[in-house]
C-alpha positions as CSV (number, residue, x, y, z in Angstrom):
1,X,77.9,175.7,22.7
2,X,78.3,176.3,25.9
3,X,80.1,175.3,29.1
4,X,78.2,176.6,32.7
5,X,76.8,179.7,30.5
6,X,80.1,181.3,29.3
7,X,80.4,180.5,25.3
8,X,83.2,177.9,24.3
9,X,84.3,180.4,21.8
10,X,84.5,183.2,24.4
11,X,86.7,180.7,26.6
12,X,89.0,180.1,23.9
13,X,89.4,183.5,22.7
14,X,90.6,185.0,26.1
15,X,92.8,181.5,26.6
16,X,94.5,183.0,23.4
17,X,94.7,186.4,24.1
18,X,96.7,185.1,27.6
19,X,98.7,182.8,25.1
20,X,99.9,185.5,23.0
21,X,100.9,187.7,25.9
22,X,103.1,185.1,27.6
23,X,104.6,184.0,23.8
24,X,105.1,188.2,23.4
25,X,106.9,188.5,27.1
26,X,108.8,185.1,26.9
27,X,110.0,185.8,23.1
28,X,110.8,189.3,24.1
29,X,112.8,188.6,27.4
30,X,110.5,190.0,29.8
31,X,110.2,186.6,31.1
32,X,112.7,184.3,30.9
33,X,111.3,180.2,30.3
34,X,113.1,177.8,28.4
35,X,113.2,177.4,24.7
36,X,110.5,174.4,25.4
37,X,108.1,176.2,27.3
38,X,108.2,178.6,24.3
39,X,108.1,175.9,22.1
40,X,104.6,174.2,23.6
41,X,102.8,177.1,24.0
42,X,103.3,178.2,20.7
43,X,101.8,174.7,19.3
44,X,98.9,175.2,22.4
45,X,98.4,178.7,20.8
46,X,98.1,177.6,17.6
47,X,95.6,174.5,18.2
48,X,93.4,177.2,20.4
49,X,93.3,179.6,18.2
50,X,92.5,177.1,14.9
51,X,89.2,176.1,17.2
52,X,88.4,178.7,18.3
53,X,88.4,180.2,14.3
54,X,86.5,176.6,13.5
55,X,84.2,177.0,16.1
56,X,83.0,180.9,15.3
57,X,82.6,179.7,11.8
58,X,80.5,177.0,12.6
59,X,78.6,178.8,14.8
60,X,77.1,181.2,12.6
């Protein structure tokens, strides 16, 4: 699967990759966002990254 030649899976693992480096800066203080902000992208983080593991499973 993919979307204008770049693989889905590709695009969601580098969408993580940026998730967990804001979660690691804003949990750590090096940022400061509210507790919210946090809050969502953790849940965003966590739907990504369960497709993205679905989606390399599948793909194989």
């Amino acid at each position: 699967m993919e979307i204008g030649g770049i693989s889905i899976i590709l695009i969601l693992g580098i969408l993580n990759f940026l998730l967990i480096l804001f979660q690691l800066s804003s949990g750590l203080r090096l940022i400061k966002v509210p507790f919210g902000v946090h809050k969502r992208t953790g849940m965003t983080l966590f739907v990504s990254a369960a497709l993205h593991a679905t989606l390399a499973l599948l793909s194989n």
